[in-house]
C-alpha positions in Angstrom: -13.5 5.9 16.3 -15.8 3.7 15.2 -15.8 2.1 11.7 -19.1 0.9 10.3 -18.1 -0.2 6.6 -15.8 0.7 3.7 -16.7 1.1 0.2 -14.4 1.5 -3.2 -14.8 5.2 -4.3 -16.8 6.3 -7.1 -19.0 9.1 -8.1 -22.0 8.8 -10.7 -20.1 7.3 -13.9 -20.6 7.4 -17.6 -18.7 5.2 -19.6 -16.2 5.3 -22.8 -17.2 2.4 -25.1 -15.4 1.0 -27.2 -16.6 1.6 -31.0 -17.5 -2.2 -31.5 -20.1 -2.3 -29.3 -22.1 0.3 -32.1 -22.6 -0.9 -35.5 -23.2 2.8 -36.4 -19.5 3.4 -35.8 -16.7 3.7 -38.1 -13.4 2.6 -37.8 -10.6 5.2 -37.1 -8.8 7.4 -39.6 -5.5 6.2 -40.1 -3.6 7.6 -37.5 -5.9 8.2 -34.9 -7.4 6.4 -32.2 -11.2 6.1 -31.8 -13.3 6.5 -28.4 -17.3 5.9 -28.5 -19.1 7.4 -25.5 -22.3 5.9 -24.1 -24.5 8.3 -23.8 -27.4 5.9 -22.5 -29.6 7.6 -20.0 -28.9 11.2 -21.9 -30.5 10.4 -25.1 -34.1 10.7 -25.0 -35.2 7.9 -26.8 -32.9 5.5 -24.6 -33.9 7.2 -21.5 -36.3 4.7 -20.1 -34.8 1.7 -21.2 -32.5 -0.6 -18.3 -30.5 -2.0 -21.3 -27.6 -4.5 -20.3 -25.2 -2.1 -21.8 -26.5 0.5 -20.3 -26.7 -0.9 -16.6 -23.1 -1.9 -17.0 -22.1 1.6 -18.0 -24.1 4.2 -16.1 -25.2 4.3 -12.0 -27.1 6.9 -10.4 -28.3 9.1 -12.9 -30.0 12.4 -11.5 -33.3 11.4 -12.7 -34.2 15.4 -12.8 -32.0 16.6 -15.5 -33.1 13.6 -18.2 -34.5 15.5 -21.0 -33.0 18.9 -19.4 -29.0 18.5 -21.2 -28.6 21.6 -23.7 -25.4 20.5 -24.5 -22.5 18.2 -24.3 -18.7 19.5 -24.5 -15.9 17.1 -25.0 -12.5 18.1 -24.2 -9.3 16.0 -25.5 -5.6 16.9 -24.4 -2.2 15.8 -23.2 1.1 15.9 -24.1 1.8 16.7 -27.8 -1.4 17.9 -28.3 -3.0 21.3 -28.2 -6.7 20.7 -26.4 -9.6 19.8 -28.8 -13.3 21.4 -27.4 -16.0 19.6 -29.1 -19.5 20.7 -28.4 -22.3 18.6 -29.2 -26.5 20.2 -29.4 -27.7 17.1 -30.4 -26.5 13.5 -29.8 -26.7 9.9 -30.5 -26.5 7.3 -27.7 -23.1 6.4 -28.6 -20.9 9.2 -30.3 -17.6 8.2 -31.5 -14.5 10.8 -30.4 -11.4 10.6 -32.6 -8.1 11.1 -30.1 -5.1 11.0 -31.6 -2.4 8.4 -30.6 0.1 8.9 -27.3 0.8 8.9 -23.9 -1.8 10.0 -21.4 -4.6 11.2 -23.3 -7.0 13.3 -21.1 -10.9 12.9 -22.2 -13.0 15.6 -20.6 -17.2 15.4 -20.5 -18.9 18.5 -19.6 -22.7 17.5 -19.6 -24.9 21.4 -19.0 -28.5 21.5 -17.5 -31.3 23.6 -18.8 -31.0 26.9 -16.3 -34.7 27.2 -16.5 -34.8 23.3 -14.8 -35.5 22.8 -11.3 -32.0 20.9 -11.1 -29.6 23.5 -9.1 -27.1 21.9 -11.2 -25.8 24.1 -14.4 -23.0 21.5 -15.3 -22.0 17.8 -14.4 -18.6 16.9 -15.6 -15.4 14.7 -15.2 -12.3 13.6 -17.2 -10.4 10.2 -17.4 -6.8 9.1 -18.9 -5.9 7.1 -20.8 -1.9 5.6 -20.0 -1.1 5.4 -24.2 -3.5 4.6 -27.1 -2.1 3.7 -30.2 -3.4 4.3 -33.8 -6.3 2.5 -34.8 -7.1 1.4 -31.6 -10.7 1.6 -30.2 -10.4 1.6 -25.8 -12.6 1.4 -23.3 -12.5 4.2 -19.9 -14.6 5.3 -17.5 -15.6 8.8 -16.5 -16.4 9.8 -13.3 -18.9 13.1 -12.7 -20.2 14.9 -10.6 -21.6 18.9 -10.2 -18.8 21.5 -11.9 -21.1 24.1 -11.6 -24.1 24.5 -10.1 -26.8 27.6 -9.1 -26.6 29.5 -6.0 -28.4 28.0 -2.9 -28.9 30.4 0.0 -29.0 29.8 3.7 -31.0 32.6 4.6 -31.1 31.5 8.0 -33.3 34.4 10.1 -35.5 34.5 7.5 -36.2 30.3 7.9 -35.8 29.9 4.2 -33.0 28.9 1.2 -33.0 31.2 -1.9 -31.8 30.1 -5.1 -30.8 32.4 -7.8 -29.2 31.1 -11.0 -25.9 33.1 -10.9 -24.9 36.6 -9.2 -27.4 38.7 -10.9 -30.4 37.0 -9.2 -31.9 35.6 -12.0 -34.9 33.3 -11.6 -35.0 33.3 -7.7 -36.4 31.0 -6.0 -37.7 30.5 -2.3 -37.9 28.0 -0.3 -39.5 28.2 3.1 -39.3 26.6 6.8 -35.5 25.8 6.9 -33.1 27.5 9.2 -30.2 26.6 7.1 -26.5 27.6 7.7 -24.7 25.9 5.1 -25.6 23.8 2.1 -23.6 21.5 -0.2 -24.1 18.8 -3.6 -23.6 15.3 -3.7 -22.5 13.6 -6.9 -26.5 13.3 -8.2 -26.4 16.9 -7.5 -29.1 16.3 -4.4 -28.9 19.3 -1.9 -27.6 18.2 1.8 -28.8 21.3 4.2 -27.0 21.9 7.1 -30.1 23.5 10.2 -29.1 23.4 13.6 -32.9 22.8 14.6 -33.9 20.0 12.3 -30.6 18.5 11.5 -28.6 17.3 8.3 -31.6 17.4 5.7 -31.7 16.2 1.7 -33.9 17.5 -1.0 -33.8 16.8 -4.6 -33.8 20.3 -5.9 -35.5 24.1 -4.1 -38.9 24.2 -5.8 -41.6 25.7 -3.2 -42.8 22.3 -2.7 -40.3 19.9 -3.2 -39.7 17.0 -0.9 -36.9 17.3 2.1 -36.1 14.2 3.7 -34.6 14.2 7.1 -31.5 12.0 7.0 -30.2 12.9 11.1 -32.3 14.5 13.2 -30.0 13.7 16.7 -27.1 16.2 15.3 -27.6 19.9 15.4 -25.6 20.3 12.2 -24.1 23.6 11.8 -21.6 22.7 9.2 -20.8 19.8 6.0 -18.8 19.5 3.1 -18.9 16.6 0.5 -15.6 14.4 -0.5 -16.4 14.0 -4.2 -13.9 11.3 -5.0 -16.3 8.7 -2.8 -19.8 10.9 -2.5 -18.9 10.7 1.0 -20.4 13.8 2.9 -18.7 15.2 6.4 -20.6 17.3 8.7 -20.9 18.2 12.1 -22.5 20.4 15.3 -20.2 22.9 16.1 -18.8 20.8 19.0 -18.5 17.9 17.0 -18.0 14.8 16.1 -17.3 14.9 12.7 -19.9 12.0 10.9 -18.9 11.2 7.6 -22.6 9.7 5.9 -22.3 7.4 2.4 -24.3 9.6 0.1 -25.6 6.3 -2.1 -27.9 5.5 0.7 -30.7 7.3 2.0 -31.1 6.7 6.0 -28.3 6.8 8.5 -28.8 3.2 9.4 -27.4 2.3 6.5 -25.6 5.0 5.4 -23.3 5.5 8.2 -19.4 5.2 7.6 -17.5 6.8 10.2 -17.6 9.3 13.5 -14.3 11.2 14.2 -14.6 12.3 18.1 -12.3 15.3 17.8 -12.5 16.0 21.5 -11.0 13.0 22.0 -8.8 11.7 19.2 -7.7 15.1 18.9 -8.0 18.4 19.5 -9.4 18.4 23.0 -10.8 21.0 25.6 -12.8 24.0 24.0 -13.1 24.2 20.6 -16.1 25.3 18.1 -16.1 24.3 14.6 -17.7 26.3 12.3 -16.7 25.3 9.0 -14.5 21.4 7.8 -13.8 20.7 4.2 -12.0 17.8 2.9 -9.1 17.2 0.5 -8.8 14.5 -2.5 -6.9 12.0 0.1 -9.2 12.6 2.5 -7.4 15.0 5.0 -10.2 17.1 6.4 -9.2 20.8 7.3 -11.7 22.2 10.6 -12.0 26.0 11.5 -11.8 26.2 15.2 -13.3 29.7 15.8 -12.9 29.7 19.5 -9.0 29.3 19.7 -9.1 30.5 17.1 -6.8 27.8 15.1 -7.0 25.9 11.4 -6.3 21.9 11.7 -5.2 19.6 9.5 -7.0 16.0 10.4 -5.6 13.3 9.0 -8.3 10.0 9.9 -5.3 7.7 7.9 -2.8 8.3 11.3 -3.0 6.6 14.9 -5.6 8.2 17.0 -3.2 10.8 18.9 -1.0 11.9 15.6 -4.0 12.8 13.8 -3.5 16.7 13.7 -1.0 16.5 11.1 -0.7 20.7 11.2 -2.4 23.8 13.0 -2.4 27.3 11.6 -3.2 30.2 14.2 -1.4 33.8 13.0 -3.8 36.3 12.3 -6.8 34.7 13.0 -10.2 36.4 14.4 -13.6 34.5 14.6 -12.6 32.5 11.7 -15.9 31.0 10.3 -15.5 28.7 7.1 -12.7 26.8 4.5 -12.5 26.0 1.0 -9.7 23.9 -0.6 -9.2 24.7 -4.1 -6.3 23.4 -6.4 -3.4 23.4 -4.0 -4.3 25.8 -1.7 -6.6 26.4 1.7 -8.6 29.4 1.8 -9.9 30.8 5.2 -12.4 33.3 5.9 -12.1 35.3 8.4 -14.8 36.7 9.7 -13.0 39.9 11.9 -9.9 39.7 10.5 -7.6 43.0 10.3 -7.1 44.9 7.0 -5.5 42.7 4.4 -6.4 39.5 6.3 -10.0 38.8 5.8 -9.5 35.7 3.6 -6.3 33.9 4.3 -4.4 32.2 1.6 -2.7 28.9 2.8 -0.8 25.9 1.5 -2.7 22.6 2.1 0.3 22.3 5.0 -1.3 25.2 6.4 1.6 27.8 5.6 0.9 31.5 5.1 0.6 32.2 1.6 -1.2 35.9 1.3 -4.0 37.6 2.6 -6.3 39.6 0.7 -9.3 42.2 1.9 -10.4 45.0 3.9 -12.7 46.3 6.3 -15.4 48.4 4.9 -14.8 52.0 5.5 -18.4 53.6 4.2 -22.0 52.6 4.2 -23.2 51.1 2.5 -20.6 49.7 0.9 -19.9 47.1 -2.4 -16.3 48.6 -3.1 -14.2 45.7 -4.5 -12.0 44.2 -1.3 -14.3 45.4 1.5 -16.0 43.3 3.5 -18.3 43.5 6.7 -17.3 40.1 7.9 -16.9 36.7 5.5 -18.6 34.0 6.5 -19.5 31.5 4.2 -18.7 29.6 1.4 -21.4 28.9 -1.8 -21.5 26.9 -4.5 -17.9 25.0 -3.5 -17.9 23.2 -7.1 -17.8 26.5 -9.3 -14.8 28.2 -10.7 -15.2 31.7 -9.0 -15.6 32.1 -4.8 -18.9 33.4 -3.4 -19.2 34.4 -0.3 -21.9 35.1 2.2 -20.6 38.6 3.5 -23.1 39.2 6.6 -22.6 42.1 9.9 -22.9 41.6 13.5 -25.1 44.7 13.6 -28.0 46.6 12.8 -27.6 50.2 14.1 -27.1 51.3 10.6 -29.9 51.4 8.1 -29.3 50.9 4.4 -25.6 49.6 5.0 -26.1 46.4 2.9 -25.0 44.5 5.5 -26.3 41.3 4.6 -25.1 40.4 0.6 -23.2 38.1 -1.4 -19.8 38.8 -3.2 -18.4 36.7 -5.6 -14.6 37.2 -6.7 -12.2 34.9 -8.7 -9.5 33.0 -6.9 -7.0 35.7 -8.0 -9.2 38.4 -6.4 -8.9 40.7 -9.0 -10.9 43.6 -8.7 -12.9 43.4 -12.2 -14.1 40.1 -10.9 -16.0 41.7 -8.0 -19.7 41.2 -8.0 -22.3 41.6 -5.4 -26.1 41.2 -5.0 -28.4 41.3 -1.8 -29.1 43.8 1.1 -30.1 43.1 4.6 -34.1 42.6 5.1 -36.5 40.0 4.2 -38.2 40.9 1.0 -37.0 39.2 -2.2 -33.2 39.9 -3.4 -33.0 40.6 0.9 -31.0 38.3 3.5 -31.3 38.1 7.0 -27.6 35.7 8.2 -27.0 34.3 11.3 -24.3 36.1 13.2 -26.6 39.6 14.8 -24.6 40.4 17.5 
């Protein structure tokens, strides 16, 4: 293992001001405490100006989305206090936020995009705490954000193109043609990283038909990537590894290059193929080893030979991809037995629950069947969706080729589905066809 550089974490930023620094403001109500967000590049009429202030308060701003915001929500909580939701349609550059006094005071910024933009962003958001603010006081935080929601971006693989639909229904879709993706993630400027085998780990701004894709490594025939949002650090890798871990702030691999985890030898040795990684808030990165088939915990913190810090290998067959979520590892897998096609685990990779079956008619969207998961989309939202695809063609019509998207509680209501195999629009062709 090589290390190339280090950097101290963040993610695009907007900061809390302190009222002062407006003379617009007013000074708390007795009794409260007083917060004054910089709004800076959000505001139209600020949105070209490089202002001290500003520049000291905002980095990295997804140019595409200025002029784009519908709306601004403000959450305050914490202990004491039952959550205030504030929603803002229109907005000064600095807007003050009353908070009242106490201990760890949680301010929330939910920023939504325009679904009619070219961003596939819907919402950037973050939160920051405050230890204890006292009454009358005016403090100063920072909050960190980064996509909370964004569209739905397609690797239509066979077909060489992504589609983008706004949400499950297929609303406004989208094509974009010549890439043979396989997976797809968001960096914290909500840029697109495309995982394609033949061209390698790719970056465009947004899918329009004729938007720009810049080719960040061509030498790696990446099959699968995952972003660390706490330092817009993204992970990928070719099924046989390494794992390269590329700083998202820079735009070449020359200069953008952090780390390469050899997991043949630091690791897990002999023959393995990874098909899916994600990565953890401390950076613990989790890697589906289909062959095996077996579910690692990495830990790059550990000596070289220590760093498989847990395995998981019950009831495993052709597992292809991982989430984490919250506290808890999901797994799909792909031709797993009734009741075990999406695998519930603990971040110490222990069995929690299994959830979904194998479809049983043709074709088939019955909540909790599956022809075989097989990818994860849109890792930022609140609800799963899944590529659901089939290793077969030999039956016409069976919809063997859709998405599904189910809440974390897989709850029957939740399940929604869109898509049918072919190449026409609202049609996908996956990758796995025999």
């Amino acid at each position: 293992m090589k290390i190339i550089k280090q950097k101290i974490p963040y993610l695009l930023f907007i900061g809390l001001m302190a009222g002062l620094f407006c003379a617009c403001n007013f000074a708390p109500f007795e009794g409260e405490a007083q917060v004054t967000l910089d709004l800076g590049w959000l505001t139209p009429s600020d949105a070209g100006q490089e202002s001290e202030t500003r520049a000291s308060t905002v980095q990295g701003a997804p140019a595409n989305i200025v002029g784009q915001v519908t709306s601004i929500e403000i959450t305050i909580s914490g202990p004491g206090v039952n959550t205030i939701t504030r929603t803002y349609y229109e907005w000064p550059r600095y807007l003050s936020v009353s908070v009242p006094p106490g201990k760890e005071r949680t301010i929330g910024l939910r920023i939504n995009v325009d679904p009619a933009s070219d961003s596939a962003v819907l919402a950037f958001g973050g939160e920051a705490t405050i230890r204890y603010i006292s009454a009358g006081e005016q403090e100063k935080v920072q909050i960190q954000i980064a996509p909370v929601e964004t569209k739905l971006v397609i690797p239509d693989s066979n077909n060489n193109r992504i589609v983008q639909i706004n949400n499950i229904t297929g609303a406004n879709l989208i094509e974009k043609n010549g890439l043979s993706a396989v997976d797809i993630d968001f960096d914290a400027q909500g840029r697109i990283y495309i995982a394609d085998p033949l061209q390698g780990l790719l970056r465009t701004p947004e899918i329009t038909p004729n938007s720009v894709t810049d080719a960040i490594d061509r030498n790696t025939a990446v099959f699968t990537l995952t972003m660390h949002r706490n330092q817009n650090y993204l992970y990928y890798t070719s099924t046989s590894g390494p794992i390269i871990v590329f700083d998202c702030d820079f735009d070449d691999m020359n200069l953008g290059l952090v780390v390469s985890y050899d997991l043949t030898i630091e690791a897990i040795g002999g023959n393995f193929e990874c098909t899916g990684i994600d990565v953890d808030d401390e950076g613990c990165v989790y890697i589906v080893d289909r062959i095996s088939p077996a579910i690692h915990k990495y830990d790059p913190r550990l000596p070289l030979t220590t760093r498989i810090v847990a395995t998981y290998t019950d009831d495993l067959n052709s597992p292809y991809d991982i989430i984490v979520k919250g506290n808890y590892v999901y797994v799909l897998n792909y031709n797993g037995a009734n009741g075990l096609k999406i695998i519930k685990l603990t971040k110490n990779l222990y069995f929690v629950a299994g959830y979904g079956e194998n479809t049983a008619n043709y074709p088939d969207h019955n909540p909790g069947q599956f022809y075989g998961p097989l990818r994860f989309l849109a890792r930022d939202n609140s609800v799963f969706t899944i590529i659901d695809d089939w290793n077969t063609r030999a039956i016409p019509g069976a919809d063997s080729d859709k998405l599904i998207q189910v809440n974390p509680s897989f709850t029957d209501s939740s399940w929604k589905t869109f898509g049918s195999y072919g190449n026409g629009i609202g049609q996908f062709d996956f990758w796995i066809d025999s």
